[in-house]
MIDOSE-1310 file (N, C-alpha, C; in nm, 2 decimals, decimal comma, always signed):
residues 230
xxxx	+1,20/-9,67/+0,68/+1,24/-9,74/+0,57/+1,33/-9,65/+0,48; +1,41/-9,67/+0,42/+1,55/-9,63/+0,32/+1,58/-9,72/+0,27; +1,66/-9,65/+0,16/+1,72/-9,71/+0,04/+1,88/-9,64/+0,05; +1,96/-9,71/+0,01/+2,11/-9,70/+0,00/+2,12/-9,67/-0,17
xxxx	+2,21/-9,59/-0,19/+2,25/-9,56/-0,31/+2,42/-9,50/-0,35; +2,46/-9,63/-0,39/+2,64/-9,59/-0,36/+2,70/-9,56/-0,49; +2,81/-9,42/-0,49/+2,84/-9,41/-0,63/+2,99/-9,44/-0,60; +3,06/-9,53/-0,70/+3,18/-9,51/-0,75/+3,22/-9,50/-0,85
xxxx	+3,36/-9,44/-0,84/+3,43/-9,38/-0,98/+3,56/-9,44/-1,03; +3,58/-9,49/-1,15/+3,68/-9,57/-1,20/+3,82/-9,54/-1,20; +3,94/-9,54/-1,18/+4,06/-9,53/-1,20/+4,09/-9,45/-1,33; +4,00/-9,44/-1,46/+4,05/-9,38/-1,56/+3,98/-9,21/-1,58
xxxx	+3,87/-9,20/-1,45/+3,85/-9,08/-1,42/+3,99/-8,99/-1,36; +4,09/-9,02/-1,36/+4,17/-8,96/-1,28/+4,30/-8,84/-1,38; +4,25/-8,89/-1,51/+4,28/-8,81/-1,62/+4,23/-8,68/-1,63; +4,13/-8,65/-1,56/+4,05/-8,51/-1,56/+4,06/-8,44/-1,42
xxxx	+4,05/-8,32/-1,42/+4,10/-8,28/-1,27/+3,97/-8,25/-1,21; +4,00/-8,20/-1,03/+3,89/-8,24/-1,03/+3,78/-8,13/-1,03; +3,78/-7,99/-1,12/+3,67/-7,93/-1,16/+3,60/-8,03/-1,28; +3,68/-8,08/-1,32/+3,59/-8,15/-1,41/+3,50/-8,26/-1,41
xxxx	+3,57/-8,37/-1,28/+3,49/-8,45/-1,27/+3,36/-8,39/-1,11; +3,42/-8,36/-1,08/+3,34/-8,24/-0,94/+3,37/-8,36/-0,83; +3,45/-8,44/-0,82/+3,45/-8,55/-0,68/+3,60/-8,54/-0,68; +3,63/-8,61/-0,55/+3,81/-8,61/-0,52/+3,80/-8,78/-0,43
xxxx	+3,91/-8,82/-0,51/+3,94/-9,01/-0,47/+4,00/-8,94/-0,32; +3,97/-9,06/-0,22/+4,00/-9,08/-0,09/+4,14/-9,02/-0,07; +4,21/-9,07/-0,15/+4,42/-9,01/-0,12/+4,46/-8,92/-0,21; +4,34/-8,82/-0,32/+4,40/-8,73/-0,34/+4,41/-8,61/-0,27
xxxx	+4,36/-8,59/-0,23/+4,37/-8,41/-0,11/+4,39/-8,50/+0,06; +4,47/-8,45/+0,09/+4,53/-8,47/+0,27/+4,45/-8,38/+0,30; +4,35/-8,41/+0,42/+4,33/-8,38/+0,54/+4,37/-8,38/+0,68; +4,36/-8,25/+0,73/+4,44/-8,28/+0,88/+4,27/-8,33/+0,98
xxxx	+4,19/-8,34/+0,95/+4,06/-8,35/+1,07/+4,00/-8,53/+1,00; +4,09/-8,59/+0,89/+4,07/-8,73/+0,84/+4,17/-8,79/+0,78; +4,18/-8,91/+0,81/+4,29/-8,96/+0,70/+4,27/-8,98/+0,54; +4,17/-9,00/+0,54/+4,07/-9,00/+0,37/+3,99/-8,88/+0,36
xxxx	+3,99/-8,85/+0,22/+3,90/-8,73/+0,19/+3,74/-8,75/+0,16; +3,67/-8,70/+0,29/+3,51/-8,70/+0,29/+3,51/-8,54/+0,25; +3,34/-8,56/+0,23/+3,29/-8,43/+0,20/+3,24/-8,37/+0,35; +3,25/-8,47/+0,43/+3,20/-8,43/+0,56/+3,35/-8,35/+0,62
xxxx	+3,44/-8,48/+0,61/+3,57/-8,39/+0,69/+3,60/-8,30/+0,64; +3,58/-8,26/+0,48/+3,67/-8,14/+0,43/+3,57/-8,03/+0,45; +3,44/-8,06/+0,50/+3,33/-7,91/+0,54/+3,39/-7,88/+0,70; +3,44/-7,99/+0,76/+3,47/-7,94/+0,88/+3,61/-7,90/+0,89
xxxx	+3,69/-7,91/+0,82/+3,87/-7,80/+0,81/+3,81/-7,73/+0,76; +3,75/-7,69/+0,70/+3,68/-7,59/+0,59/+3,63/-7,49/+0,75; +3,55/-7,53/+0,81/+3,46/-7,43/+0,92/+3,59/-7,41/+1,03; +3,62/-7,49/+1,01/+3,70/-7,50/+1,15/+3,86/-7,35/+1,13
xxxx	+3,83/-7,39/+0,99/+3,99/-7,25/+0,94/+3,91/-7,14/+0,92; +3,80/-7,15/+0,89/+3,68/-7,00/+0,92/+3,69/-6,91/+1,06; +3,62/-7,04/+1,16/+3,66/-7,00/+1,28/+3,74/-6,96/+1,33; +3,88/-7,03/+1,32/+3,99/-6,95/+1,33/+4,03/-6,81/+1,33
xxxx	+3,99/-6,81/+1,18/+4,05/-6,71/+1,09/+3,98/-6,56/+1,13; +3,85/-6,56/+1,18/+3,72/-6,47/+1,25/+3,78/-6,46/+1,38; +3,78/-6,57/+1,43/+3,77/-6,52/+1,63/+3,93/-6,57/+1,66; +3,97/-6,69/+1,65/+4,14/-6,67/+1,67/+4,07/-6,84/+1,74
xxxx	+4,01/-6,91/+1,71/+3,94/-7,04/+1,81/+3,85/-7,11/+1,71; +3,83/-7,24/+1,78/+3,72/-7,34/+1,71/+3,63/-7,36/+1,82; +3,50/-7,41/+1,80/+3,38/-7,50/+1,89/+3,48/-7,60/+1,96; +3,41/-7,60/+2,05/+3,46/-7,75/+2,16/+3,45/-7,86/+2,08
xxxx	+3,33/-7,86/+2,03/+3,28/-8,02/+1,95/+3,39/-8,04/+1,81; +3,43/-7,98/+1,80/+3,54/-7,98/+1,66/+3,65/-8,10/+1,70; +3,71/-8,17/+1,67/+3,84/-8,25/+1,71/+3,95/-8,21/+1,72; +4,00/-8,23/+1,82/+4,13/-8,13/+1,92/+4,29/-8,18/+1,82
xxxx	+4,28/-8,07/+1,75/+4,40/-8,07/+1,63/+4,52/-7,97/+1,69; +4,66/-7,98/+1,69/+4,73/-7,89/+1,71/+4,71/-7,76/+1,65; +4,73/-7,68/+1,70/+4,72/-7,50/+1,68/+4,59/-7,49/+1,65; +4,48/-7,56/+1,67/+4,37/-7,49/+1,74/+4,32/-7,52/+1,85
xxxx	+4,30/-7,41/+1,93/+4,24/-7,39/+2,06/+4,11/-7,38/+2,06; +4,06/-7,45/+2,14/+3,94/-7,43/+2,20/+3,88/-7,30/+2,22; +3,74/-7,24/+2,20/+3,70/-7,11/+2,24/+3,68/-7,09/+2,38; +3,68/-6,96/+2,43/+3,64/-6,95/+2,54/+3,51/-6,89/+2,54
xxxx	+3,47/-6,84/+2,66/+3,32/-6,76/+2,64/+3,34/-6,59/+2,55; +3,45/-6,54/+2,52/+3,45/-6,44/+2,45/+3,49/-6,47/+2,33; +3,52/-6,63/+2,29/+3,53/-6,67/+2,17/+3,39/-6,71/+2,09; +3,31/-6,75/+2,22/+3,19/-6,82/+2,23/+3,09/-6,71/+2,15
xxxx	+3,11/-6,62/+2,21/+3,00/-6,50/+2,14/+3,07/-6,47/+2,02; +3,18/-6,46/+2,01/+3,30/-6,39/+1,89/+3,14/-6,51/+1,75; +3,20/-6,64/+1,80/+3,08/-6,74/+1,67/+3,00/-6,75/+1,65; +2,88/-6,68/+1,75/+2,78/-6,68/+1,75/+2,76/-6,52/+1,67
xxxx	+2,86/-6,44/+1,66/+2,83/-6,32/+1,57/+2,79/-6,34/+1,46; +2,92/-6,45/+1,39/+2,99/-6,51/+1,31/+2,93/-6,61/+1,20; +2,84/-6,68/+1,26/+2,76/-6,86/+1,24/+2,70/-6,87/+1,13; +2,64/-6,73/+1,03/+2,60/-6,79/+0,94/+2,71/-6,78/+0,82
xxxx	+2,82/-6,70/+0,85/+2,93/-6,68/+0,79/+2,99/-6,83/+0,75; +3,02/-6,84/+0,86/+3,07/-6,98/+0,90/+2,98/-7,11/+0,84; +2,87/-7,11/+0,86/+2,80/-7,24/+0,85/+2,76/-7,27/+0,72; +2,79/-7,16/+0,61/+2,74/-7,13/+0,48/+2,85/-7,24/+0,41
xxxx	+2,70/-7,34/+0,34/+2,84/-7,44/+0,24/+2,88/-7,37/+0,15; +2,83/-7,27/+0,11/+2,92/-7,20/-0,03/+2,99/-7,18/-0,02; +3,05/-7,13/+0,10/+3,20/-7,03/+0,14/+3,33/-7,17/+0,15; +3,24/-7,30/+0,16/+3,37/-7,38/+0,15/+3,39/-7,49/+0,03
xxxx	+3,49/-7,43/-0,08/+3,48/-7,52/-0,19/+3,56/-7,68/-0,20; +3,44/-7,73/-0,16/+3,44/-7,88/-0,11/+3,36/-7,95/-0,22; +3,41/-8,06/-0,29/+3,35/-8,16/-0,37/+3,33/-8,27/-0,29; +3,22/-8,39/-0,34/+3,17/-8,50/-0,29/+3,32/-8,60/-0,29
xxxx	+3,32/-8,67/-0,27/+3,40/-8,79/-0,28/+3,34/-8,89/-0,40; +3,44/-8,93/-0,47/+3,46/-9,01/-0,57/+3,34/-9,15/-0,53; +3,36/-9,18/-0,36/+3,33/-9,34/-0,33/+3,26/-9,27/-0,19; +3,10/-9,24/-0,24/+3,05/-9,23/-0,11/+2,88/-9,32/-0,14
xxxx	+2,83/-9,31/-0,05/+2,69/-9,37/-0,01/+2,59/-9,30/+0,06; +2,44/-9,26/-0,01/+2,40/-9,18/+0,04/+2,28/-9,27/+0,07; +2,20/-9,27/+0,21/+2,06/-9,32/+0,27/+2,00/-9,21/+0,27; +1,91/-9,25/+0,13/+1,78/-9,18/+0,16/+1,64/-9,24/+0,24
xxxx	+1,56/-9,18/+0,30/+1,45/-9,24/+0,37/+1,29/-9,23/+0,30; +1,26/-9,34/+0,28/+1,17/-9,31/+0,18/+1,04/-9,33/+0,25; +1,03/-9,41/+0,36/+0,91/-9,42/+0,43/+0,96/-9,43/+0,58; +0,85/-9,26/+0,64/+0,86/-9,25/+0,79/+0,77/-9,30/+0,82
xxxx	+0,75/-9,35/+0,94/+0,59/-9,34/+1,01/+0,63/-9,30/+1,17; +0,50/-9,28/+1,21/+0,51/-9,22/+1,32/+0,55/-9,32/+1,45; +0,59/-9,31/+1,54/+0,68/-9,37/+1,66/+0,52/-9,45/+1,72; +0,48/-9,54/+1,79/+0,47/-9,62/+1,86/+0,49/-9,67/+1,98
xxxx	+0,62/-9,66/+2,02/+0,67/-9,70/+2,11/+0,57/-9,66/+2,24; +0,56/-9,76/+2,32/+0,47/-9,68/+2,49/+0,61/-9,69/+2,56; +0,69/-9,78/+2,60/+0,82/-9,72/+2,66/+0,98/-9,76/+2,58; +1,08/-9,65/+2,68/+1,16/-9,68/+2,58/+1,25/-9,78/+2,55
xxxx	+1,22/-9,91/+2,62/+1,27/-10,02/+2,56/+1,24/-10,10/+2,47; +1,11/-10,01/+2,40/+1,06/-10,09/+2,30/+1,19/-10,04/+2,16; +1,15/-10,18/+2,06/+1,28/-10,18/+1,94/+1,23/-10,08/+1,89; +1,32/-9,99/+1,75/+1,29/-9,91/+1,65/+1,36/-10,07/+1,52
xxxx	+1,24/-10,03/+1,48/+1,24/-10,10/+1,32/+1,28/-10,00/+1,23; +1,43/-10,09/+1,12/+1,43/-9,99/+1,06/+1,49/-10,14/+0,95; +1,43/-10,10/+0,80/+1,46/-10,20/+0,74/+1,48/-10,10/+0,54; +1,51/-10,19/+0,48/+1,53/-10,14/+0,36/+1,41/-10,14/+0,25
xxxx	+1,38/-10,02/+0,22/+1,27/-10,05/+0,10/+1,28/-10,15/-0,03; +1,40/-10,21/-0,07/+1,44/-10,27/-0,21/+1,57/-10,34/-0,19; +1,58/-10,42/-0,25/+1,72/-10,51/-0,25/+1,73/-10,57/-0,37; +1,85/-10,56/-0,44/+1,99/-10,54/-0,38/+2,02/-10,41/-0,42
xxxx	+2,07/-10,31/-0,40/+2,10/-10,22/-0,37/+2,14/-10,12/-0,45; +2,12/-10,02/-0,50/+2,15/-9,94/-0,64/+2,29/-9,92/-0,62; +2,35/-9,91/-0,74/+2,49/-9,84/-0,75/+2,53/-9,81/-0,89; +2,56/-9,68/-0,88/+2,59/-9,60/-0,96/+2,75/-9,58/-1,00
xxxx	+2,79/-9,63/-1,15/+2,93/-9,58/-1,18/+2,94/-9,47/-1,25; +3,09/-9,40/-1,22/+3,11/-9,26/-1,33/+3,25/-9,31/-1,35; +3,21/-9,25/-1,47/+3,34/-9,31/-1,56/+3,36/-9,23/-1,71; +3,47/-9,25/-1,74/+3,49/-9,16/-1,87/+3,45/-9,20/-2,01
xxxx	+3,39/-9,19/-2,04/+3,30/-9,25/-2,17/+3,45/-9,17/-2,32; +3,47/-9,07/-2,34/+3,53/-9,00/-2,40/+3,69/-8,88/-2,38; +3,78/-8,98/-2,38/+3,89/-8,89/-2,30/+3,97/-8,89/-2,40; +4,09/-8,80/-2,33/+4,18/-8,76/-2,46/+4,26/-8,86/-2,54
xxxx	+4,26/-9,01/-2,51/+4,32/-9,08/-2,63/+4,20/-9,10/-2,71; +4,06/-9,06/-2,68/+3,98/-9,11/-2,80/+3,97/-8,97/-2,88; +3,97/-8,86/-2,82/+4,00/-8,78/-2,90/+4,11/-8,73/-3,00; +4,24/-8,79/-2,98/+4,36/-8,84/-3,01/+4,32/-8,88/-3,15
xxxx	+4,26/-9,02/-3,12/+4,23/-9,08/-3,24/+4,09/-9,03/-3,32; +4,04/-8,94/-3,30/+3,93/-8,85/-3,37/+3,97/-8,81/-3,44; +4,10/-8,71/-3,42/+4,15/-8,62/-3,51/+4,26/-8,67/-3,59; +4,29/-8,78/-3,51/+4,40/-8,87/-3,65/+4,34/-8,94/-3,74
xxxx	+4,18/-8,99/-3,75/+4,14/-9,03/-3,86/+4,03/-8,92/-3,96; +4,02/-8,79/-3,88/+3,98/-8,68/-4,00/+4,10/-8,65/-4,08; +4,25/-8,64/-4,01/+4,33/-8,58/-4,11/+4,37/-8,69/-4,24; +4,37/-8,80/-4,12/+4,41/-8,93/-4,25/+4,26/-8,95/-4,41
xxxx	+4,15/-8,90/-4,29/+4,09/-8,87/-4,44/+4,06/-8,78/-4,51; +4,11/-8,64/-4,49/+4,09/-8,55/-4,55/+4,17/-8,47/-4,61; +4,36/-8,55/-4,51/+4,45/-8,48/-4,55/+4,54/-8,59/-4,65; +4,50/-8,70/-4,61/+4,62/-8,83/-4,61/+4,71/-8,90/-4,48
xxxx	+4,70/-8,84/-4,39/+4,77/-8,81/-4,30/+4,75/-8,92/-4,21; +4,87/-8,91/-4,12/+4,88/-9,05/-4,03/+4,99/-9,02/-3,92; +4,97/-9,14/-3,81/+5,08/-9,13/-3,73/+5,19/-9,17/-3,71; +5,24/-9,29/-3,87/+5,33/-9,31/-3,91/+5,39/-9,18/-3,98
xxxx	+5,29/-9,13/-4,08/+5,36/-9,00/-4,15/+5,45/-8,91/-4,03; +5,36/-8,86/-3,95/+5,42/-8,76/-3,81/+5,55/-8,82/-3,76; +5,56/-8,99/-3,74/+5,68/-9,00/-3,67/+5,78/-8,99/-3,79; +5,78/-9,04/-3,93/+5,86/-9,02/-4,02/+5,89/-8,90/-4,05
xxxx	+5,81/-8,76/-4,02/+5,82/-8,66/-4,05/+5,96/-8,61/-3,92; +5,95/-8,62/-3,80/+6,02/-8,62/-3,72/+6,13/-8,68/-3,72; +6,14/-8,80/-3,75/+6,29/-8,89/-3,77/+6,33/-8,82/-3,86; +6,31/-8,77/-3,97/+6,36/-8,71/-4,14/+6,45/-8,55/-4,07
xxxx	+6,40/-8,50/-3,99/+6,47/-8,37/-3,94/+6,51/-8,36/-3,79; +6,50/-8,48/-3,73/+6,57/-8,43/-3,64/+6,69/-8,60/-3,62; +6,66/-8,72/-3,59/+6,76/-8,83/-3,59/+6,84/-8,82/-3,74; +6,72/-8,81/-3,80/+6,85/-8,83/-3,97/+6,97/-8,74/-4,00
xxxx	+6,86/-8,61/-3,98/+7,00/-8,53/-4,00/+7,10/-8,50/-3,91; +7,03/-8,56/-3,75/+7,18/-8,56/-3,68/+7,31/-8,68/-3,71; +7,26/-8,80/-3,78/+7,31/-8,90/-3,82/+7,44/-8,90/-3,96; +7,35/-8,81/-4,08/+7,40/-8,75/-4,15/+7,51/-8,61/-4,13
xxxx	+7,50/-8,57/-4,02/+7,61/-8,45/-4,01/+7,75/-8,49/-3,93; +7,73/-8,62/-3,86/+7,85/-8,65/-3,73/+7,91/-8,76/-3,86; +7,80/-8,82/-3,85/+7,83/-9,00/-3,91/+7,91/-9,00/-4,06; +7,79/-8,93/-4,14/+7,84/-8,92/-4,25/+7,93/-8,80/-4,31
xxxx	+7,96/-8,70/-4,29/+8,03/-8,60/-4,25/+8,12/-8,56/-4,41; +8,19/-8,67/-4,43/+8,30/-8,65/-4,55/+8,20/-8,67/-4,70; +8,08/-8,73/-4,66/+7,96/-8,75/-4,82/+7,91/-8,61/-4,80; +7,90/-8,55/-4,73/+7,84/-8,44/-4,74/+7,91/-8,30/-4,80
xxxx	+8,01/-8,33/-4,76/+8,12/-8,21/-4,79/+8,17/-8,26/-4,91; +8,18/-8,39/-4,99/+8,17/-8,44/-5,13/+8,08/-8,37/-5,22; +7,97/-8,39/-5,18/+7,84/-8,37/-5,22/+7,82/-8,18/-5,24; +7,84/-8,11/-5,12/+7,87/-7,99/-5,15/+7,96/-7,95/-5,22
xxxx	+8,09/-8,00/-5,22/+8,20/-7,97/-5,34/+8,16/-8,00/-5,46; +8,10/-8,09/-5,48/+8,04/-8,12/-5,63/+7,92/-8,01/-5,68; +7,86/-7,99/-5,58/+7,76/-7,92/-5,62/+7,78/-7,75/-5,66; +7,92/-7,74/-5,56/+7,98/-7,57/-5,59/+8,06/-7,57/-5,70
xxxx	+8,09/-7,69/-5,78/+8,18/-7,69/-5,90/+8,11/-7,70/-6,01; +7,98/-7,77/-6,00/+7,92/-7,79/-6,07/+7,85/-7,67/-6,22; +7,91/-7,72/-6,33/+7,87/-7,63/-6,45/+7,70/-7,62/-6,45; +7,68/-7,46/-6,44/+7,50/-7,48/-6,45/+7,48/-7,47/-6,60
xxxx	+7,40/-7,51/-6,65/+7,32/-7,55/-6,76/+7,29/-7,41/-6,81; +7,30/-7,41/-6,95/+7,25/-7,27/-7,04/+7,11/-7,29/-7,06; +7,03/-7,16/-7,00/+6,89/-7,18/-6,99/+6,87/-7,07/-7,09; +6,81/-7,12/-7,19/+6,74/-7,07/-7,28/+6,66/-6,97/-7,33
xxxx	+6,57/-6,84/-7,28/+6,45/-6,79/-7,25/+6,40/-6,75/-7,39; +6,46/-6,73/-7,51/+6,47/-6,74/-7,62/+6,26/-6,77/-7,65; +6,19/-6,68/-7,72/+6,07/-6,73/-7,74/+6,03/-6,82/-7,87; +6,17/-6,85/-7,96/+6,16/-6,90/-8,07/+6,14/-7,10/-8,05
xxxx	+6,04/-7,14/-8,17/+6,06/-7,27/-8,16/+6,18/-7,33/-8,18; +6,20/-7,46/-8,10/+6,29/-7,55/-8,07/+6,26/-7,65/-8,20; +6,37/-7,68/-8,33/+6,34/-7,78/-8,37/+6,48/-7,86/-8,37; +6,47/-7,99/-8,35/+6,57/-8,12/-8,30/+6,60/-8,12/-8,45
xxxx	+6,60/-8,17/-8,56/+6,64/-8,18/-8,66/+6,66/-8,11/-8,75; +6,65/-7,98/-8,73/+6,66/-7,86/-8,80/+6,81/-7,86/-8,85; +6,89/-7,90/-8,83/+7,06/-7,86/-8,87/+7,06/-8,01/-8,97; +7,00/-8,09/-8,94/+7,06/-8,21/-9,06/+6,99/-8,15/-9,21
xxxx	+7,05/-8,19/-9,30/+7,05/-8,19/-9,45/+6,90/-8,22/-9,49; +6,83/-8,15/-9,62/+6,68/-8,16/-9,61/+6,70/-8,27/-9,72; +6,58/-8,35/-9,73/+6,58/-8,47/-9,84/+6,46/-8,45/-10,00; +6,58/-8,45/-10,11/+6,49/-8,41/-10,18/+6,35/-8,47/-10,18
xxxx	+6,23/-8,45/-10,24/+6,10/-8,42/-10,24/+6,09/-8,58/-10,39; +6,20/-8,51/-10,47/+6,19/-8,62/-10,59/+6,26/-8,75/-10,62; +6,32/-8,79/-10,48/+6,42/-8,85/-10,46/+6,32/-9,04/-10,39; +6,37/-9,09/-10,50/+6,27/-9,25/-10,48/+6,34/-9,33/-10,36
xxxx	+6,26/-9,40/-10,26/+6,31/-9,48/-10,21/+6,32/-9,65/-10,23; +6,43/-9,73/-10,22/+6,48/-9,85/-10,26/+6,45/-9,91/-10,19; +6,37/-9,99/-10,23/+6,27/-10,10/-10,12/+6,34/-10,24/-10,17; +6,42/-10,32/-10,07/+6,47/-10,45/-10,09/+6,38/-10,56/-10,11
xxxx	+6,40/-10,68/-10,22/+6,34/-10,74/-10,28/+6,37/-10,87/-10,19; +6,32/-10,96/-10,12/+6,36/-11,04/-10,09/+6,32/-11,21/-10,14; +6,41/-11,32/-10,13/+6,38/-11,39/-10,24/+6,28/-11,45/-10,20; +6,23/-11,52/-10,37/+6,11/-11,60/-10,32/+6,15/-11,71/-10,23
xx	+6,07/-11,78/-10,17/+6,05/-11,91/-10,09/+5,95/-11,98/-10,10; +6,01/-12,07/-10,18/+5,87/-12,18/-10,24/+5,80/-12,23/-10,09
C-alpha cells in the first residue's frame, strides 16, 4: 500500500532563479539523455560525464548517446575503481523538478504467494490524492510596492513624483533646448542685462517715512460736520 504525493509549481515562480526556488520547469535546462528535465535524467548525464571524464567510457546500461562509448573490460575495472566517486549524489548539482510525483509506501506485508502466478495486490492507502503547490507568496513587485508606500509615508513620496521627476530633466529639457530654443536665449539675454539690485548690508534701522515732513504735536485736526437728517 502507497500514497502518491504530487508537487507543482506556478508560472510566477519563474521570477526567481533556480537556487532560489531549488526545482527546474521541464524546458528550462536541455538534456541530452531526456527531452524534459528530471531529477532522474539529470543524475544520469551527471554520472554518465563522470564516467567519461575518469576512464574515457560509460556502463552498458547508460543510453547509447553519441560520443559516448561503451566500456570495455579495462574500462570495466577503470569504474569499479571509480563507483563511489561516481555514484555520490553530491558531486552532481542536480535540483528536483518543478512537476514531479513521489510514491511513498506506507504499508508492506509480507509475500504470500505459493506460485508465481498468483496476483500481487497493490492498492492506495487514501484518496484523493495529496498535492502540494509552490508558489511565490512575496516577489519583487510586492516588494516594489513596500517600499513605495514607506517613502510615500515618511518621505511624501510617490511614483507619480519619480516619473515627474524624470520627465522635468530629461523630456522637458530636451523639448525646451531644440523646440524652444529662441525663449531661452531671450531669457538669458535678459537675464545678462539685467540691472542687479543695491543690496544693502548697512546694520542701521530701515524707516519708510522717515524723509516726509514731521507733523506738529499742537496742530488740531478738522473733523467734517455733516448735515443733520431729519
Amino acid at each position: 500500500m502507497f500514497s502518491p504525493k504530487e508537487t507543482y509549481t506556478t508560472e510566477e515562480a519563474r521570477q526567481l532563479s533556480i537556487r532560489q526556488r531549488h526545482c527546474v520547469f521541464p524546458d528550462e535546462i536541455k538534456l541530452i539523455t531526456d527531452d524534459i528535465y528530471t531529477f532522474g535524467a539529470c543524475m544520469t548525464e551527471c554520472r554518465m560525464n563522470m564516467a567519461k571524464e575518469k576512464c574515457g567510457c560509460i556502463p552498458f546500461f547508460y543510453p547509447n548517446i553519441e560520443g559516448y562509448e561503451y566500456c570495455k573490460l579495462e574500462g570495466l575495472i577503470c569504474l569499479d575503481q571509480f563507483k563511489e566517486e561516481i555514484t555520490k549524489a553530491f558531486n552532481c548539482p542536480c535540483e528536483l523538478s518543478c512537476m514531479y510525483t513521489v510514491y511513498e509506501i506506507e504499508k508492506l506485508e509480507d509475500s504470500k504467494k505459493k506460485t508465481e502466478n498468483d496476483p500481487l495486490e497493490l492498492s492506495f492507502v487514501s484518496w484523493p490524492m495529496i498535492r502540494y503547490k509552490r508558489d511565490v507568496l512575496f516577489g519583487w513587485v510586492d516588494l516594489f510596492v513596500a517600499f513605495g508606500g514607506i517613502a510615500g509615508l515618511f518621505l511624501g513620496f510617490s511614483l507619480l513624483s519619480a516619473v515627474e521627476t524624470i520627465y522635468y530633466f530629461t523630456l522637458r529639457a530636451f523639448c525646451m533646448v531644440y523646440r524652444e530654443k529662441d525663449e531661452l536665449e531671450k531669457l538669458h539675454h535678459e537675464y545678462e542685462n539685467a540691472v542687479e539690485p543695491e543690496i544693502n548690508l548697512d546694520m542701521k534701522p530701515y524707516f519708510r517715512n522717515s524723509s516726509s515732513p514731521k507733523k506738529n504735536k499742537n496742530e488740531t485736526k478738522v473733523i467734517p460736520i455733516l448735515p443733520y437728517l431729519p
